[in-house]
C-alpha positions as a Markdown table, in Angstrom:
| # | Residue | x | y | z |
|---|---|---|---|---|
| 1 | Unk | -160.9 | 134.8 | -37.1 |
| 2 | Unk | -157.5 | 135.6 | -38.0 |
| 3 | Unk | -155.6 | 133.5 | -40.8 |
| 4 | Unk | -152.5 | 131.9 | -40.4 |
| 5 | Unk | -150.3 | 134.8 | -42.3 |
| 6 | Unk | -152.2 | 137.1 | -40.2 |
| 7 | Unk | -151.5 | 135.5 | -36.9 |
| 8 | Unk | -147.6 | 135.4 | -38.2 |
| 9 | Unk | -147.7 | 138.9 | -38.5 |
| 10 | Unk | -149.1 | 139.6 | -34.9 |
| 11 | Unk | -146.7 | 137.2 | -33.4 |
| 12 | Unk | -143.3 | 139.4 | -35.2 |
| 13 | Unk | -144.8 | 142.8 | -33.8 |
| 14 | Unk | -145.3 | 141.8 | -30.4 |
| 15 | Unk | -141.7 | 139.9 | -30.5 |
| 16 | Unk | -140.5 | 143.6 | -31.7 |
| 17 | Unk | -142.8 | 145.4 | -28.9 |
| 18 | Unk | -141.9 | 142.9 | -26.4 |
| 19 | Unk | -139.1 | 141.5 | -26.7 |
| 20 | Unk | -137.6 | 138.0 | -26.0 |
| 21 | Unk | -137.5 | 138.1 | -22.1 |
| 22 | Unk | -140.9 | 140.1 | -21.5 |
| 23 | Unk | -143.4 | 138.3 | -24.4 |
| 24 | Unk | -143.8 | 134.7 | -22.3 |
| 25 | Unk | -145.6 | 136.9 | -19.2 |
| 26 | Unk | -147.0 | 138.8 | -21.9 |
| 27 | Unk | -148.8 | 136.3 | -23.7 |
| 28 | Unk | -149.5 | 134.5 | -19.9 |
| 29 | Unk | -151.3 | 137.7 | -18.7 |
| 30 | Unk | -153.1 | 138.0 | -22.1 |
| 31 | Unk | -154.5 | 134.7 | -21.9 |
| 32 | Unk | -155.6 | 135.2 | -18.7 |
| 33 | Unk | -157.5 | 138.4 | -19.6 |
| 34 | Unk | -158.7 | 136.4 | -22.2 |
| 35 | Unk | -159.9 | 133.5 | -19.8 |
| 36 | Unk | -162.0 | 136.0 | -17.4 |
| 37 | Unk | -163.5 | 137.5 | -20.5 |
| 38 | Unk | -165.0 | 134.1 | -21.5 |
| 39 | Unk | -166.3 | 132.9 | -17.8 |
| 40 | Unk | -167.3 | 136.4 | -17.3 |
| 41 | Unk | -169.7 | 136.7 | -20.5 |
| 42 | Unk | -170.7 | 132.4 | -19.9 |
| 43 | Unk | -171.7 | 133.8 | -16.4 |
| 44 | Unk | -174.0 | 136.6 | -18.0 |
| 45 | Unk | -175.6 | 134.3 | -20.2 |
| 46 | Unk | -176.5 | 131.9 | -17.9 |
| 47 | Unk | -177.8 | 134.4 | -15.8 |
| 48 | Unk | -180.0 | 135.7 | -18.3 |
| 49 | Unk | -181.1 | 132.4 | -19.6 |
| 50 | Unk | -182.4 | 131.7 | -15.7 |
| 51 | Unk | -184.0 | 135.5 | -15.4 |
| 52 | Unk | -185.9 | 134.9 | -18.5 |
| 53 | Unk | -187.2 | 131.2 | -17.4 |
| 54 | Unk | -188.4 | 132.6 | -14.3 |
| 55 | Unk | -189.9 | 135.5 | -16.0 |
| 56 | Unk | -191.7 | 132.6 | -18.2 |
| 57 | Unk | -192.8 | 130.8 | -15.6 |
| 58 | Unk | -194.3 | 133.7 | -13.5 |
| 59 | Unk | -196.5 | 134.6 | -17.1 |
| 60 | Unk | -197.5 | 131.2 | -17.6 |
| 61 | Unk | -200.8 | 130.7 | -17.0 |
| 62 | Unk | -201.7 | 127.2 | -15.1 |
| 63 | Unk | -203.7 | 124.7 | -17.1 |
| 64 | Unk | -207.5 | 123.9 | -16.6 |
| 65 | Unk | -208.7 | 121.6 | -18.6 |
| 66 | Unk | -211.9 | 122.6 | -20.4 |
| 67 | Unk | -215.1 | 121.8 | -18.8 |
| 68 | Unk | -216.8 | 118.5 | -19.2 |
| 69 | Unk | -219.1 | 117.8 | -22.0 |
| 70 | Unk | -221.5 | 115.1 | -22.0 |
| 71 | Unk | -221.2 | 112.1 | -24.6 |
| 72 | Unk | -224.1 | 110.9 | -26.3 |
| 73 | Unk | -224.8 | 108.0 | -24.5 |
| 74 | Unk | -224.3 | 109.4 | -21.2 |
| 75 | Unk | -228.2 | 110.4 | -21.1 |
| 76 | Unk | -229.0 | 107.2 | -22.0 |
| 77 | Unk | -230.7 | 105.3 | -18.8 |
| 78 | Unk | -228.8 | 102.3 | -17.7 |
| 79 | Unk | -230.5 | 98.9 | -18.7 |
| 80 | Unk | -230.0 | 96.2 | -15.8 |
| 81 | Unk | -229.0 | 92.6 | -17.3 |
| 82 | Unk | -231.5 | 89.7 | -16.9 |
| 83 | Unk | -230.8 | 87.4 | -14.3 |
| 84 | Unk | -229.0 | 84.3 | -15.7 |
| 85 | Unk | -230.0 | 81.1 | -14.0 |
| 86 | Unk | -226.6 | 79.1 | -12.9 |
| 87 | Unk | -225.9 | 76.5 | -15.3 |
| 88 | Unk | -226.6 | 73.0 | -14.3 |
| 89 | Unk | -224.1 | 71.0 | -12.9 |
| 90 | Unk | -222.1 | 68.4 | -14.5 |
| 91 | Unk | -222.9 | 65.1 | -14.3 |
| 92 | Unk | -220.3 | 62.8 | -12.4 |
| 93 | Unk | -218.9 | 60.3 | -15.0 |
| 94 | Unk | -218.4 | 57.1 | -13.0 |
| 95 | Unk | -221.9 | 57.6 | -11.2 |
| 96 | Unk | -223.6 | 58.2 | -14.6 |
| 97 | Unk | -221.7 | 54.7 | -16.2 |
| 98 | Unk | -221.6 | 51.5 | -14.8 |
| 99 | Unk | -218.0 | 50.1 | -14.9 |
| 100 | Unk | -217.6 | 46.6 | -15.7 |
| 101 | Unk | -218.5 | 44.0 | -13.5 |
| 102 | Unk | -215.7 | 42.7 | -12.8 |
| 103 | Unk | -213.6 | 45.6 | -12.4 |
| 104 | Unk | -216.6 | 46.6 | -9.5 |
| 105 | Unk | -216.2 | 43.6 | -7.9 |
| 106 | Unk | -212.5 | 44.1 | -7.9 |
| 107 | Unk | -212.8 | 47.4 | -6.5 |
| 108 | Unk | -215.5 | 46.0 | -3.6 |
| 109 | Unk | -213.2 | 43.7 | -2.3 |
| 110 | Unk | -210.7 | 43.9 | 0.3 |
| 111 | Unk | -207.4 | 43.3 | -1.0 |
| 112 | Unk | -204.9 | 41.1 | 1.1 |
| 113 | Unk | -201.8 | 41.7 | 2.0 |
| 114 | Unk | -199.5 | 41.0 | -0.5 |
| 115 | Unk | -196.6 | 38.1 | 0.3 |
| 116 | Unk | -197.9 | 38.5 | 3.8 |
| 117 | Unk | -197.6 | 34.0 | 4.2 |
| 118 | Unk | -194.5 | 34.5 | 2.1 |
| 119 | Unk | -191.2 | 33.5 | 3.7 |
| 120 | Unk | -189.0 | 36.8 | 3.2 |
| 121 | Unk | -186.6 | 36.3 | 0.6 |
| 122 | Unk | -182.5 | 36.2 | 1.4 |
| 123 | Unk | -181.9 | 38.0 | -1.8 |
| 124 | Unk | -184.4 | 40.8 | -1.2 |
| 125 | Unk | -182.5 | 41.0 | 2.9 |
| 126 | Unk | -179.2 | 41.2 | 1.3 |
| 127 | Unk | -180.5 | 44.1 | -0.9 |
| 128 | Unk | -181.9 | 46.0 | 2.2 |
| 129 | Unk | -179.0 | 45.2 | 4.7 |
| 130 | Unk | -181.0 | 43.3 | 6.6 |
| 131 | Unk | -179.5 | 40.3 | 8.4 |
| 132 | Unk | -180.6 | 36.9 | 7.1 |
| 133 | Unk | -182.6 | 34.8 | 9.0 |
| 134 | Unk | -181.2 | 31.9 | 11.1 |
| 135 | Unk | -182.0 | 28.2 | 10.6 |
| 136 | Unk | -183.4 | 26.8 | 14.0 |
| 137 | Unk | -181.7 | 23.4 | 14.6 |
């Protein structure tokens, strides 16, 4: 790599060599040169980086795994499980206890309709939207 005094130096000759009109095409052809150089030598890299991978890959040999070796307990002979005898159901809770008597005698006996006699109330018909009931005279 060139220093800064260095690169001063190279700059004054080819000012002398060139000249003022001719160094700007100059220095544009050099760096062109300059830029083919570079894609020409990334190229043959690259190119050489892929011959070498297939060259890898055509060497390589494919894997096989080793062969199979049997564990100690795979001699072993199976043992069958003892049949198990389904567990015995729960027992319902209300059949098993009595409730009260009272509460089954509640729970035996038809309910009636709730304020079926009862005269509907105006309040409840003004709460539905429902017209009130007319006095007969």
């Amino acid at each position: 790599m060139l220093s800064i005094p260095d690169m001063a130096l190279l700059g004054a000759a080819a000012l002398l060599l060139f000249g003022p009109d001719q160094l700007p095409r100059v220095a544009r052809k050099a760096g062109g040169i300059m830029r083919e150089i570079q894609n020409t030598s990334q190229s043959f890299i690259r190119e050489m980086e892929r011959a070498a991978e297939i060259q890898d890959a055509a060497e390589a040999k494919p894997y096989t795994p080793p062969p199979h070796e049997p564990l100690p307990f795979d001699d072993a002979p199976t043992v069958a499980f003892p049949a198990l005898d389904p567990p015995a159901p729960e027992p319902d809770f209300v059949a098993d206890h009595e409730l009260p008597p009272t509460v089954a005698e509640k729970l035996a006996e038809p309910s009636p309709a709730k304020n079926a006699s009862a005269e509907p109330s105006p309040a409840l018909d003004l709460i539905y939207g429902r017209p009130a009931p007319q006095a007969e005279p």
